[in-house]
Backbone bond lengths (Angstrom), bond angles and torsions (degrees), N, CA, C in turn:
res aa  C-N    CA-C-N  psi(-1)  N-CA   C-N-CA  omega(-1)  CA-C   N-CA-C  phi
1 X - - - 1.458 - - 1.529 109.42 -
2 X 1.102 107.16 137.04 2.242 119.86 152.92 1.104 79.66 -17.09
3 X 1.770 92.99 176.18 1.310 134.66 129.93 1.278 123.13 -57.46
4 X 1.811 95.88 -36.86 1.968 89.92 -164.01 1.428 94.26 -89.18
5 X 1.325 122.23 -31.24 2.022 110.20 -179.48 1.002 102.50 -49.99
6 X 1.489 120.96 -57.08 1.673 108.03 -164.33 1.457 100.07 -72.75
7 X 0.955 164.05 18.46 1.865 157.37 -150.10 1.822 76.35 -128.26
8 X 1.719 102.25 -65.92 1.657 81.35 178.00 1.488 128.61 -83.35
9 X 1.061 108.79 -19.08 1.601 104.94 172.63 1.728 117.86 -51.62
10 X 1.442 99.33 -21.29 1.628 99.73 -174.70 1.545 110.33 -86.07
11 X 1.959 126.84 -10.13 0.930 112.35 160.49 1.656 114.56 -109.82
12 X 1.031 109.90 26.40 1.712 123.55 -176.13 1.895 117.25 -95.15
13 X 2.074 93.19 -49.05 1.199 89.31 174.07 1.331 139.45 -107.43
14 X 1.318 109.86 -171.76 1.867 93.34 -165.95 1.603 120.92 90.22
15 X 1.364 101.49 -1.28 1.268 103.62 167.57 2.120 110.94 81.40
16 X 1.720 100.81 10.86 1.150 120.59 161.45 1.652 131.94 -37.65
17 X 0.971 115.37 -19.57 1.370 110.88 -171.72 1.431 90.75 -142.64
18 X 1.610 97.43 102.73 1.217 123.07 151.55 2.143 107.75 59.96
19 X 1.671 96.73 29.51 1.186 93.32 162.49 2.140 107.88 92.72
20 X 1.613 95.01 -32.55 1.198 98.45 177.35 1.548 134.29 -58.53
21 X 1.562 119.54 134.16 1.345 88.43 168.66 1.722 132.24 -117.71
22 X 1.547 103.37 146.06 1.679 111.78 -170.27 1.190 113.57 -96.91
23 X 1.517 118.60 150.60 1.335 122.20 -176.01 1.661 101.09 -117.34
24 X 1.157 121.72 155.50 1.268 110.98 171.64 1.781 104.95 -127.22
25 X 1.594 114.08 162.80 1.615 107.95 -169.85 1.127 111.34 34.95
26 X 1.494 124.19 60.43 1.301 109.97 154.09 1.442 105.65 -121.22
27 X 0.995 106.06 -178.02 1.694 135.92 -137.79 1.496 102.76 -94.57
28 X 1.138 141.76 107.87 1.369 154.92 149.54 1.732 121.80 -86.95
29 X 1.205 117.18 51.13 1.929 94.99 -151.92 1.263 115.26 -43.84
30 X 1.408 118.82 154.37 1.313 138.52 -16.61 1.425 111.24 -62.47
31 X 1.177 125.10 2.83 1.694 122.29 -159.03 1.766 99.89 -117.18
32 X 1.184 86.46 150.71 2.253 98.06 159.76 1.508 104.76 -126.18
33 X 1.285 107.44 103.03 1.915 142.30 160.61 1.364 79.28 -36.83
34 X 1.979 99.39 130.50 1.568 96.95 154.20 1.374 112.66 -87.04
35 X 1.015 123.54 4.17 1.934 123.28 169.60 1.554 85.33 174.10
36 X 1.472 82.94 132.72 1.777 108.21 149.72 1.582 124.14 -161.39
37 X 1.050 97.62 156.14 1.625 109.77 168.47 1.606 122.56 -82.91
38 X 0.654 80.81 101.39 1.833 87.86 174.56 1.449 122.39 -37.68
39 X 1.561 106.95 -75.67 1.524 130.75 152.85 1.395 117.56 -14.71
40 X 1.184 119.17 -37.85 2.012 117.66 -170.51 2.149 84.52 -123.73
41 X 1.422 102.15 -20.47 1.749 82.50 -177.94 1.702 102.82 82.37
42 X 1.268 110.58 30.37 1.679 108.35 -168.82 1.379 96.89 -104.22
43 X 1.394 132.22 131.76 1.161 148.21 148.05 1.788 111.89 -72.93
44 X 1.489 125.92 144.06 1.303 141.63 131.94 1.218 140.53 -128.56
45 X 1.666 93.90 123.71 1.956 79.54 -159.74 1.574 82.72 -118.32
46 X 1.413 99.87 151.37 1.262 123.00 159.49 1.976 136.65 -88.15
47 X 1.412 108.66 130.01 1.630 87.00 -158.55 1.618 95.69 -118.58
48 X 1.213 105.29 147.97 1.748 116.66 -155.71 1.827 79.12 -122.12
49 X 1.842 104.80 165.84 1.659 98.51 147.49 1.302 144.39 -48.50
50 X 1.754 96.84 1.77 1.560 87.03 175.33 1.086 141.68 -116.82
51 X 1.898 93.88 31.98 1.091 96.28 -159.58 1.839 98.52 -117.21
52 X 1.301 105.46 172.34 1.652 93.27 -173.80 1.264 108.62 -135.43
53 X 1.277 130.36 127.86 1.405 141.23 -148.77 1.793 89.82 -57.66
54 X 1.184 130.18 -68.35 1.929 122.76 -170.16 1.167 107.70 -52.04
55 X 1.220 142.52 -14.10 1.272 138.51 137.71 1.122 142.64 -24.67
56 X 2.027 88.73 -81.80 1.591 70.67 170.03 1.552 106.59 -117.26
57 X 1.198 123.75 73.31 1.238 147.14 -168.87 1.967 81.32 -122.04
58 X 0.832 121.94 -30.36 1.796 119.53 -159.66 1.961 80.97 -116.51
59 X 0.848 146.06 -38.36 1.464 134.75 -163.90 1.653 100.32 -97.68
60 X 1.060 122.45 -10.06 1.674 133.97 162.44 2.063 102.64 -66.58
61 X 1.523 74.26 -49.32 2.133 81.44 -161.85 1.672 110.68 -74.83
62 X 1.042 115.69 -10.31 1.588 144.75 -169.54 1.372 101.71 -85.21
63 X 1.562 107.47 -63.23 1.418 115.17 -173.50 1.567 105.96 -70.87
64 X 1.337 129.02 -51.17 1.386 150.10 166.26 1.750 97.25 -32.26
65 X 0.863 133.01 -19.20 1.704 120.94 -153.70 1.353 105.14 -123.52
66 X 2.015 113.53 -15.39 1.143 127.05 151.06 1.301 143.53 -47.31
67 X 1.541 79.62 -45.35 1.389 111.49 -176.43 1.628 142.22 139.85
68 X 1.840 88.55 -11.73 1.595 106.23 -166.29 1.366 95.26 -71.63
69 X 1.388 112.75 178.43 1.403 132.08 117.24 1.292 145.95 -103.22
70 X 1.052 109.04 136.30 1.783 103.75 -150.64 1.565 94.94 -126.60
71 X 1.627 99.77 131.84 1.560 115.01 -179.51 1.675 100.98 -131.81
72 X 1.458 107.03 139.44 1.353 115.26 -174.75 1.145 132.06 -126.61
73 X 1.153 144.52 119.54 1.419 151.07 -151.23 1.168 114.93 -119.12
74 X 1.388 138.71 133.47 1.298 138.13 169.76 1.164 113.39 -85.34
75 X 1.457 128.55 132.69 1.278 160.35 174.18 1.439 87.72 0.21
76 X 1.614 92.96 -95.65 1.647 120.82 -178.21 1.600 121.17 -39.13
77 X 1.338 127.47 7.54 1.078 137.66 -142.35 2.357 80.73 -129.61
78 X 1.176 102.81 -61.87 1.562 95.43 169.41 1.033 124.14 -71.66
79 X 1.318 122.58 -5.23 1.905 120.70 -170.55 1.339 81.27 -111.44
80 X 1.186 147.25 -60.78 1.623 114.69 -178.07 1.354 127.31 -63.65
81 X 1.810 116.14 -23.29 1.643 117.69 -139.10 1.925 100.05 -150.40
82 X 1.528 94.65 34.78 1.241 90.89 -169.19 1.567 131.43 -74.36
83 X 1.134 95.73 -0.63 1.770 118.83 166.53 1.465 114.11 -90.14
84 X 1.289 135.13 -37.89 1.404 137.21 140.34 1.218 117.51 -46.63
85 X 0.916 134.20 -41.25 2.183 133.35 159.20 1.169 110.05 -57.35
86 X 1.163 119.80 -57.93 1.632 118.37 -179.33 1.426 123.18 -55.13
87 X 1.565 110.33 -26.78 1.138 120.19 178.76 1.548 126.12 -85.34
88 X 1.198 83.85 -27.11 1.902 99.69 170.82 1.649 99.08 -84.34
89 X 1.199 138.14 -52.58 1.595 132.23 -175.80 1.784 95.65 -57.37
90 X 1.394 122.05 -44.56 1.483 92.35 175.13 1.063 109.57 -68.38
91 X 1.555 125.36 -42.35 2.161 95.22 -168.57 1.300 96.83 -76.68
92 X 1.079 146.03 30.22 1.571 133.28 133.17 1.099 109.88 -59.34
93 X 1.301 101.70 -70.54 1.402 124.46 -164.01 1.720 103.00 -48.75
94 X 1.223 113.61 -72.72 1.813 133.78 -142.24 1.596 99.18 -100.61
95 X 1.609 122.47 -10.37 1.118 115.04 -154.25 1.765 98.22 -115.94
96 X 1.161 102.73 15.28 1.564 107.04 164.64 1.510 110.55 -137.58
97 X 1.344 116.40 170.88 1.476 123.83 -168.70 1.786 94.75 -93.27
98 X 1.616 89.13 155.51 1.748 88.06 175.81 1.663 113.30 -98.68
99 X 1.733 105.76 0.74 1.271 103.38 160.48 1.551 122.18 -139.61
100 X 1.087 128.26 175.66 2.037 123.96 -167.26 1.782 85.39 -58.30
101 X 1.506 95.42 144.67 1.521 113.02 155.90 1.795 101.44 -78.57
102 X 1.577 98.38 139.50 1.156 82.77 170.92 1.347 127.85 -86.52
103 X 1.500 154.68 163.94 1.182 129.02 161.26 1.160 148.80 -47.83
104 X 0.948 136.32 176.11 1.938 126.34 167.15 1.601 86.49 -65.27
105 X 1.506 81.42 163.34 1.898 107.03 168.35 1.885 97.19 -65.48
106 X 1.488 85.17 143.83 1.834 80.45 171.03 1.528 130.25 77.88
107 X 1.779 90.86 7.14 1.578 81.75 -164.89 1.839 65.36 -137.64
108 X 2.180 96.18 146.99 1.756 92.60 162.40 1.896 88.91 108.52
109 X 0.896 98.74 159.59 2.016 102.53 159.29 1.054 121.46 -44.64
């Protein structure tokens, strides 16, 4: 692992955020998620210099068509601001419903 996976992996696992649980390097084929949740289907990948936007500009749309959602953070983005990441992966995470709201009465077919 980075520096910055493990910086976030240490507030990711264990069921740290909000009870959820994260996996890290796991297995998507063709791809390995640098952490996700299964449960919401959430991908987080982390992006270093080596990575190159048409890349994963096509391994975003891949995963996306699966089913995930995939949110991405730059390296440098957890080693300075890693309480601002965490906070955005929960309202990913916590800040949507895991099923349709239903509508008001009267509104819809």
């Amino acid at each position: 692992m980075t520096d910055a996976e493990r910086l976030l992996w240490n507030h990711l696992r264990g069921s740290r955020l909000e009870g959820l649980k994260f996996r890290r390097q796991h297995p998507v084929p063709p791809y390995i998620a640098d952490f996700c949740c299964i449960e919401l289907k959430l991908i987080i990948e982390l992006d270093g210099s080596q990575h190159s936007q048409q890349a994963d500009e096509t391994r975003t749309k891949f995963l996306e068509s699966q089913g995930w959602t995939v949110v991405r953070f730059w390296d440098n983005e957890v080693l300075l601001q890693v309480e601002a990441v965490v906070g955005a992966i929960w309202h990913c995470a916590c800040g949507r419903t895991l099923t349709p709201t239903p509508l008001p009465v009267g509104e819809g077919l």
